[in-house]
N, C-alpha and C positions, 0 to 999 in steps of 0.2 A: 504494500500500500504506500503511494506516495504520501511526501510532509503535507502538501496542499488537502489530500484527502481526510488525511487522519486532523489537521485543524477544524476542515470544514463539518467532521463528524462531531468532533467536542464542540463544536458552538453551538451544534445542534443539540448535542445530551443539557448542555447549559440552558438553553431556552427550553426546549421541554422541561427540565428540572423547575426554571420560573415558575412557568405556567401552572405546572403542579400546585408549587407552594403559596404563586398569587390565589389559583381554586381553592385550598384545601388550607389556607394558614389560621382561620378564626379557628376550627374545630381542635385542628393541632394544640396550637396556643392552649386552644382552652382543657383539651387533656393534660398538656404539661404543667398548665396551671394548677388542675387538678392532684395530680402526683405531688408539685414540692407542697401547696397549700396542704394538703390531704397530711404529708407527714409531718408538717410544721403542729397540722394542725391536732394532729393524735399527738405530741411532744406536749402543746399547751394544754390538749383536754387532762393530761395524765395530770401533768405539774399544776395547772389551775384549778384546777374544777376536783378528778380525782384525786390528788393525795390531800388538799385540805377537806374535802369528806370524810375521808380514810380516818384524818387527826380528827375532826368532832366527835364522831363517832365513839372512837378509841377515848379519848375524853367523857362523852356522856355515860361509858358503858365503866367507867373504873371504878365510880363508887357503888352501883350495881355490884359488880365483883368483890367488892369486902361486903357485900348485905350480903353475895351467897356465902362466902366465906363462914359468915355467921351462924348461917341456916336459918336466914329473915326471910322467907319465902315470898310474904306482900309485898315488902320492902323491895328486891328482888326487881320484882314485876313493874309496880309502878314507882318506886320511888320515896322519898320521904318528906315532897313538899318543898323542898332547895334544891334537888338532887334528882337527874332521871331514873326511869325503871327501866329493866331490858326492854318493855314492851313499845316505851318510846322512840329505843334506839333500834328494832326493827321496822319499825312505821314511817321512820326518818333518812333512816340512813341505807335505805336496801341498795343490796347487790355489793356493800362496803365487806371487809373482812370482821368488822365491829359486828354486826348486822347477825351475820351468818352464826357468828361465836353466840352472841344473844339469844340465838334461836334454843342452844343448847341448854344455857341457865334457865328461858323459859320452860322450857320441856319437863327440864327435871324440878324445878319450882312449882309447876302445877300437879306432877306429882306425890312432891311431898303435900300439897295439899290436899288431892285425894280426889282432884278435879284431871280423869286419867283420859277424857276424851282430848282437852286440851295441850294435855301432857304428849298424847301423839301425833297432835295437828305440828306442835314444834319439833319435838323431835325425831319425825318423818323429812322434814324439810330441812336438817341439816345435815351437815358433813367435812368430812375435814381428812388433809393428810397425815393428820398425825396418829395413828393409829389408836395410843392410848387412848384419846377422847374421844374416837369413834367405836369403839371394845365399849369404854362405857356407855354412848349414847345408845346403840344397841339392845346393849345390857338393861335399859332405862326402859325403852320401848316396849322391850319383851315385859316388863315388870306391867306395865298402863294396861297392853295389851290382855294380862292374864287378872287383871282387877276389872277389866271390860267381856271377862268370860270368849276374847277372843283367843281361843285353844291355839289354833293352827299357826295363827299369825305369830303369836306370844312364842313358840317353840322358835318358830323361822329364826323371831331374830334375837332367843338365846345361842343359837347356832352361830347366827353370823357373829354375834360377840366373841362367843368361843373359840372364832377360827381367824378372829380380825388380827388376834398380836398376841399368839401363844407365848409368846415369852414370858408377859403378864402372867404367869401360871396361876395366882391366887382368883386373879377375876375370868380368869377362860375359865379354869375347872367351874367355879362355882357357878356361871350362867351355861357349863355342859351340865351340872348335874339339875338344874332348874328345869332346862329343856328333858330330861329325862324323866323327871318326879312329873312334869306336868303330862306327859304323855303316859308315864305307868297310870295314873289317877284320871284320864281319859280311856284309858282300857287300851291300850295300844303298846299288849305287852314287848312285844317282838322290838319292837320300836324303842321303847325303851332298857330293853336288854340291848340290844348295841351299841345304844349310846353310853348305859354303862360300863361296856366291855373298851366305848370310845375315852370316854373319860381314865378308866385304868392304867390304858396302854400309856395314853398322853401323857397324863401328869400324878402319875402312881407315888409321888411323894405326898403328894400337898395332901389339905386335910379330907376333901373332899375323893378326892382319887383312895386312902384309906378307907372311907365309908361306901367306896362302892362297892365291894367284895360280898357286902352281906346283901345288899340289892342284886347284885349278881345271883348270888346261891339260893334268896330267897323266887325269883323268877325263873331263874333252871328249873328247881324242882316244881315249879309252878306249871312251866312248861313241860313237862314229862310225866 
């Protein structure tokens, strides 16, 4: 290809290129506007708007946290008239880390009052990575559930406590052997003969894992 050819072909690529970009530069623009604004703008949603929610929150919910400390249960919920309740800092502050954690002092606060439908409206709706506090939220649920004469559910989630963070060995056994007592006393021997054979294997030290033996041998021979 001669020199002459190969210019007269780039002038050409050049003005088609124009063309393009005189047709097509509002939309452009306003994509790439969209991209840096977009990440400017999750940068400020984070730092403006989310982390000081994050900090109220975290703030309304700490003297909450010495009321359950205390086992102030009302106290807890709503507050003491200066001071929020958890139940404030769910209705305020959702979708926060505050919020979430709230859900779980309300749960087990309606509990200890004895109000156990409440008690699983919260502590169905929360959750968390840290194992321990989900072993016991669990743990919590299954208790609401078996004061609301729900059998099924109430075992589920002694189970799920039990299997959440076996390390925990005091409160796994105790909410595997819960799930088992509550299923012997539902009649669902078989069912609960394995969980006690489950509870043995697991955690044959603790005090519960001891006390399985004689629920063992008292269902064997029940069984045969």
């Amino acid at each position: 290809m001669s020199e002459k050819n190969e210019e007269q072909e780039l002038t050409e690529t050049i003005v088609k290129m124009q063309g393009f970009w005189q047709k097509f530069q509002t939309p452009i623009l306003v994509i790439i506007a969209v991209i840096v604004i977009g990440g400017g703008g999750w940068y400020g949603y984070q730092e403006y708007v989310v982390k000081p929610k994050e900090d109220k929150a975290a703030d309304a919910l700490y003297k909450a946290q010495l009321f359950f400390s205390a086992d102030s249960s009302r106290l807890v919920l709503n507050g003491d008239g200066q001071s929020k309740g958890v139940l404030y800092v769910i209705n305020n502050f959702s979708g926060t880390k505050a919020a979430n954690l709230a859900k779980f002092y309300a749960g087990v606060s309606y509990l200890h009052l004895g109000e156990f439908a409440n008690a699983v409206k919260y502590l169905k709706d929360f959750s968390t990575d840290a194992k321990q506090i989900q072993l016991l939220a669990y743990g919590n649920l299954g208790d609401a559930y078996s004061e609301l004469d729900k059998k099924e559910e109430a075992v589920n989630s002694y189970k799920k406590a039990a299997a959440e963070f076996d390390k925990d060995e005091n409160n796994s056994s105790e909410y595997l052997f819960r799930a088992a007592l509550l299923e012997e006393t539902s009649g669902k021997t078989k069912e609960a003969l394995d969980l006690y054979k489950e509870l043995k294997e697991k955690f044959p030290k603790t005090e519960k894992g001891f006390q399985a033996d004689k629920y063992i041998y008292r269902l064997s021979i029940e069984k045969n």
